[in-house]
C-alpha positions in Angstrom: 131.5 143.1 -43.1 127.9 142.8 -42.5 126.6 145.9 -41.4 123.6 147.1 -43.3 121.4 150.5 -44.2 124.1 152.6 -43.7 125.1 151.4 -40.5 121.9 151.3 -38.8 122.2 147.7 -38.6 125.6 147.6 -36.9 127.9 144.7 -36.6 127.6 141.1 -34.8 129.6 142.5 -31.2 133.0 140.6 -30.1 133.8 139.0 -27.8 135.7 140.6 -24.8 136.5 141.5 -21.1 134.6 144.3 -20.9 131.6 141.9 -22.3 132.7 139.5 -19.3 133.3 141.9 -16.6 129.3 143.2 -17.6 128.2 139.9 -16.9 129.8 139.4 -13.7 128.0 142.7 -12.6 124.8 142.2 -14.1 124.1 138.7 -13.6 127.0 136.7 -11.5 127.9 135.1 -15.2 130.9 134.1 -16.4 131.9 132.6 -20.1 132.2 128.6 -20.2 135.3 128.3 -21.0 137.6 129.6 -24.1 135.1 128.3 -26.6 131.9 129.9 -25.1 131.0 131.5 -28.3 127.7 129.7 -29.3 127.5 130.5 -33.2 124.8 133.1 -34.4 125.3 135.3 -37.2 123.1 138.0 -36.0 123.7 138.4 -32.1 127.1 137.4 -30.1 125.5 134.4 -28.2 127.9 133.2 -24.9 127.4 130.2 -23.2 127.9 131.2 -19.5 127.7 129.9 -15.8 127.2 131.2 -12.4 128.8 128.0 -11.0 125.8 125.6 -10.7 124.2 126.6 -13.8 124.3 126.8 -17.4 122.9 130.1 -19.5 123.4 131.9 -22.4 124.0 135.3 -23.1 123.0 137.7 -25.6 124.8 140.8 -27.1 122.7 142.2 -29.5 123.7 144.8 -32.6 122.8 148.5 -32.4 119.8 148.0 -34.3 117.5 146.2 -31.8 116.5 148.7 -29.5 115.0 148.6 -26.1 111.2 148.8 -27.0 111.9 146.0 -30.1 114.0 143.7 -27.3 111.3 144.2 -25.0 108.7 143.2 -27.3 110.9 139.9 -27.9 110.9 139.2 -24.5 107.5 139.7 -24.5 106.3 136.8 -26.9 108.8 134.7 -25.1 107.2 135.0 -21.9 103.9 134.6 -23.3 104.8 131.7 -25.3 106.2 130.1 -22.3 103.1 130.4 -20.1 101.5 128.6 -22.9 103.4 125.7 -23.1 106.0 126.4 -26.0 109.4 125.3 -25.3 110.8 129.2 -25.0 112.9 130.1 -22.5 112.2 133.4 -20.4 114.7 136.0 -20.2 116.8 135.9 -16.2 116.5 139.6 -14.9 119.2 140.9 -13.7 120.6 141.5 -10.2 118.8 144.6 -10.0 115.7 143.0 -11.5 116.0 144.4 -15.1 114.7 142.2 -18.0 118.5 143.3 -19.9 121.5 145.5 -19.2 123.2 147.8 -21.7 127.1 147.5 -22.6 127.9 150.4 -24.5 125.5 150.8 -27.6 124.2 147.3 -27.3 121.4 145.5 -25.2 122.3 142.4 -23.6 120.1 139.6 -22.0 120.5 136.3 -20.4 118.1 132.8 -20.3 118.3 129.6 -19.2 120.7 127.0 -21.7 118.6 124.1 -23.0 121.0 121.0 -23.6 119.3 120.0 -27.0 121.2 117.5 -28.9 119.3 117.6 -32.4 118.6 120.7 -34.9 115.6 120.8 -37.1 117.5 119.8 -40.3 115.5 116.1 -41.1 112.0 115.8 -42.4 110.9 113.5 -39.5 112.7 117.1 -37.1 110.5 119.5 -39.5 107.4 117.2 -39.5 107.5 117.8 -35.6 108.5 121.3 -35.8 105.6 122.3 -38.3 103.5 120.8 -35.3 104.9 123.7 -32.8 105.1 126.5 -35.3 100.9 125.8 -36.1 100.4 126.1 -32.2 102.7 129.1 -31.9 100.6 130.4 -34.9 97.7 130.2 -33.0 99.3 131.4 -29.3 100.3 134.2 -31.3 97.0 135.0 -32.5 95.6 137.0 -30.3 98.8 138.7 -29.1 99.1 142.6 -29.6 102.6 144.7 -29.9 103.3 147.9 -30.5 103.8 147.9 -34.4 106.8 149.6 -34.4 108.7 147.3 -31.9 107.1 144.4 -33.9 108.9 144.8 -36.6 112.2 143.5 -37.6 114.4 146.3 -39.3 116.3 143.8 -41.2 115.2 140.0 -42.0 115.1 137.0 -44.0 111.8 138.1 -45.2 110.4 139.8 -48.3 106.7 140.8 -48.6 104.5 139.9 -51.9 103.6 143.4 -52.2 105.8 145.6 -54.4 107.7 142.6 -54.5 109.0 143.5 -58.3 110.4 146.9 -57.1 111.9 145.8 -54.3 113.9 143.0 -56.0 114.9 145.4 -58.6 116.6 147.4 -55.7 119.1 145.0 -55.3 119.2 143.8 -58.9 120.5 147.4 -59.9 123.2 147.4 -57.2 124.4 144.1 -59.5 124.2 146.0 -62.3 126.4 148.8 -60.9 129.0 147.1 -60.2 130.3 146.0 -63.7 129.6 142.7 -62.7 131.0 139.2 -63.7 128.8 137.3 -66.3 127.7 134.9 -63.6 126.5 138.1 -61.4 124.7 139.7 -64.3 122.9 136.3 -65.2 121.7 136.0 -61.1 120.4 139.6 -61.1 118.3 139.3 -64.3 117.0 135.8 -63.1 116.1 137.2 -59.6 114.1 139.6 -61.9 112.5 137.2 -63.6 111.6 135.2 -60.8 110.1 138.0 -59.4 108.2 139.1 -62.3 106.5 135.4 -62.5 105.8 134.8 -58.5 104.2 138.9 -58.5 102.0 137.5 -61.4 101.3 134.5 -59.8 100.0 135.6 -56.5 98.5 138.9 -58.1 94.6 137.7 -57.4 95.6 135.4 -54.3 94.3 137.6 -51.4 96.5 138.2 -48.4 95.3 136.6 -45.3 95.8 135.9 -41.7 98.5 138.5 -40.8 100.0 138.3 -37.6 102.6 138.3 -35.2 105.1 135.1 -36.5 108.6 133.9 -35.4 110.1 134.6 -38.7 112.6 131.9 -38.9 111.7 128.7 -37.8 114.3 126.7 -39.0 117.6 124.6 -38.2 119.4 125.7 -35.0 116.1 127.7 -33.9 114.4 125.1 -33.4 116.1 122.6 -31.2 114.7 118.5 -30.2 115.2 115.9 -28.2 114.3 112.4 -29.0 112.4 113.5 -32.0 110.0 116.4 -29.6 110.7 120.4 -30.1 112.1 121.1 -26.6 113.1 124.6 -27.5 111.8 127.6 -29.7 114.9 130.1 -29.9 116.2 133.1 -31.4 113.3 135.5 -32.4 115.4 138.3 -33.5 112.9 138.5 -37.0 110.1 138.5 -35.2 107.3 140.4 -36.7 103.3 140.7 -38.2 103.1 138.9 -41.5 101.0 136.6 -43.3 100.9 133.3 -41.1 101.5 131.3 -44.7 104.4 133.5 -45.2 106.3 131.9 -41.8 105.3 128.1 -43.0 106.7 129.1 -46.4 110.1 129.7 -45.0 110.5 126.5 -42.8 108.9 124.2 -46.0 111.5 126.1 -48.0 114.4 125.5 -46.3 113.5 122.3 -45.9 112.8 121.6 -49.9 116.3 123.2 -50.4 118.7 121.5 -47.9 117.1 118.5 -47.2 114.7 116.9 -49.6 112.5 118.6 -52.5 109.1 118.6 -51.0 107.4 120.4 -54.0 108.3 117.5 -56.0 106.0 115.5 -54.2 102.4 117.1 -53.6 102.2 114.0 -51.1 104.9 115.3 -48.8 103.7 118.7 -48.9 100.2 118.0 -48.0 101.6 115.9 -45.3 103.6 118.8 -43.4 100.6 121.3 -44.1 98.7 118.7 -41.8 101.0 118.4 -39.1 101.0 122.4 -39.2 97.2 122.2 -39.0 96.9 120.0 -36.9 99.4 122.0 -33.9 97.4 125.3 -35.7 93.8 123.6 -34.5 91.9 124.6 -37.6 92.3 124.5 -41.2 94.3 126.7 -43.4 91.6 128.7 -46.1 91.7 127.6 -49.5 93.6 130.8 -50.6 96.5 129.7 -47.7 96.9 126.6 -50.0 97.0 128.1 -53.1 99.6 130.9 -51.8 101.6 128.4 -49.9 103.5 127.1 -53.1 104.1 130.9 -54.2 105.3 131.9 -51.2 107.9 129.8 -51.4 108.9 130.4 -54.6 109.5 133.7 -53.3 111.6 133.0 -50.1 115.3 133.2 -52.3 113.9 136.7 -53.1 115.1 138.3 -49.9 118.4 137.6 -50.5 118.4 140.3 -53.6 115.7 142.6 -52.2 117.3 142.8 -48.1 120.8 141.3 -47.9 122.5 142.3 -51.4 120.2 145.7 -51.8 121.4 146.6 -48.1 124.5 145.6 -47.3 127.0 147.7 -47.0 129.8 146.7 -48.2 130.0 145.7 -51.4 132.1 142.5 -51.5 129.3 141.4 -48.7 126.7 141.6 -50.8 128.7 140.2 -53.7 129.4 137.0 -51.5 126.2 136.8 -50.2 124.7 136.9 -54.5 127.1 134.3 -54.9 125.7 131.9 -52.5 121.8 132.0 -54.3 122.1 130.6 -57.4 121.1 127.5 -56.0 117.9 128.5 -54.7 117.2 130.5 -57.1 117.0 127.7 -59.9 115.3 126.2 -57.3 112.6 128.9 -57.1 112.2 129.0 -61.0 111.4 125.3 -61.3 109.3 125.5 -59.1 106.9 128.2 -60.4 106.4 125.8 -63.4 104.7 123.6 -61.0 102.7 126.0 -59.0 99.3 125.2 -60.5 99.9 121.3 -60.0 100.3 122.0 -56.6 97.7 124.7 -55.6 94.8 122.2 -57.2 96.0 119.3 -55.7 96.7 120.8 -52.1 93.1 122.7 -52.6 91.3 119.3 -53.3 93.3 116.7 -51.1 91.6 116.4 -48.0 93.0 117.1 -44.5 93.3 113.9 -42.7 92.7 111.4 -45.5 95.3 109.1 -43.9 96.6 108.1 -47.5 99.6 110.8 -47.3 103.0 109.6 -46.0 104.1 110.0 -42.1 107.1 110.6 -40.4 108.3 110.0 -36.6 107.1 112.6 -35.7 107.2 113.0 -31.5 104.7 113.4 -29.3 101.0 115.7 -30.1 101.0 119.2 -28.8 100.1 120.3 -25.3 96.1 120.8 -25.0 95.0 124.6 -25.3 93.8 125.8 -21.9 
């Protein structure tokens, strides 16, 4: 039900004994158990053993090919060597980084026991702190573009952000829809119309590789520290304010409102700073707010344009009302906040804290 593009995204695999009996080969892995399915909406994610150990492996969709998997692994390893919490990928028994299981890759790494998601504000205050020094880990990293690029993501860009909104708001319209479907598809319109204008003479800065969704059950801690970065699977080069956005949003959205308070939000664009080790540019702080006005966005212009079946994407327009009244409030406040996070200065010591573990690991 949630294949996308025609099929190209292919569906979440299942669960089988062909799935175990590849792991036994590969690997010397078997499931935990009857429950071993881990969660994960876009790979099948199996908590397995080899006896003495725990892992967890990976069966990825059609769409993630060798050269974009290998690219994941990649950042993974690299962020690892720097001190991030990411696991590396286990080879296999013939010293592969993956194996193949008919039209899918699969991979295995070590399983972190991490008690705590990233779903309070003391959990994102620390986790803004490892996604500014994964920000600037990732700096300097170079992939090939193509494999650096998810295919399909929580993610829509500013540019032609109007047209590519309206791409799913027609496939509303097509429908015959309900009154309730009608109203969501012209206020995603809207929405997009007044964040476009927004941002239009905010220039784009500081793109680069980013995790892409740092948030909740990708970002795992223990006694209030990030002790593992997981599940890159929208990996990819975009604005680094873009990626901050998206944590700060669903943060404003499930837990508490942080655009009602310029406070708070100044407060989390300092931890992010401070993991980041500079300052972000005056133009960061004034597209920050914008950006996350336009993160409910992506659910009209990837998920309900591109899905393919059509009580999908009708399920999955259902399920954004929310954030989109969310979104519209807040582009009534966007000028508040841009002149307030432009002229507050970074590390003022009058904004509010949070427990907030322990400071990043030094640069080498």
């Amino acid at each position: 039900m949630d294949d996308a593009g025609g099929g190209r995204r292919g569906r979440r695999a299942l669960w089988n004994t062909d799935v175990d009996d590849l792991l036994r080969s590969a690997w010397g892995l078997w499931p935990v158990g009857e429950n071993a399915d881990l969660g994960g909406s876009t790979s099948l994610n199996l908590l397995v053993t080899d006896g003495s150990a725990h892992f967890v492996a990976r069966i990825h969709r059609p769409s993630v090919t060798s050269a974009r998997l290998g690219a994941i692994q990649d950042v993974r390893r690299y962020l690892h060597r720097r001190g991030v919490p990411c696991t590396e990928p286990v080879p296999t028994l013939w010293g592969k980084p993956f194996a193949v299981h008919e039209d899918r890759l699969v991979e295995a790494e070590p399983f972190i026991d991490a008690p705590d998601r990233m779903n309070t504000l003391g959990r994102v205050s620390s986790g803004v702190l490892t996604l500014g020094r994964i920000h600037a880990d990732l700096l300097a990293l170079a992939l090939n573009s193509a494999a650096a690029e998810a295919t399909f993501a929580n993610y829509v860009p500013a540019t032609g952000l109007r047209e590519l909104v309206r791409v799913g708001s027609d496939r509303v319209r097509s429908w015959q829809p309900t009154p309730d479907e009608a109203r969501l598809a012209d206020e995603a319109d809207e929405l997009a119309e007044r964040v476009a204008g927004l941002g239009a003479a905010i220039p784009v800065e500081h793109v680069q590789l980013v995790h892409g969704d740092f948030w909740d059950n990708n970002v795992l801690l223990r006694d209030g520290d990030v002790v593992l970065v997981t599940d890159l699977d929208f990996l990819g080069p975009r604005p680094r304010v873009d990626d901050l956005a998206l944590t700060l949003y669903f943060a404003s959205v499930d837990i508490e409102d942080l655009t009602t308070s310029p406070n708070m939000l100044a407060t989390m664009i300092e931890r992010y700073e401070t993991g980041l080790g500079s300052l972000l540019s005056e133009g960061e702080r004034a597209a920050l707010p914008i950006a996350m006005a336009r993160q409910p966005l992506w659910s009209l212009a990837v998920w309900v344009a591109h899905l393919d079946s059509d009580r999908a994407a009708r399920r999955h327009l259902a399920a954004v009302g929310r954030e989109l009244d969310w979104a519209r409030r807040l582009v009534t406040r966007v000028p508040g906040l841009q002149d307030f996070l432009i002229n507050t200065p970074t590390g003022s010591g009058a904004l509010p804290t949070w427990r907030c573990g322990t400071p990043p690991i030094a640069r080498s």
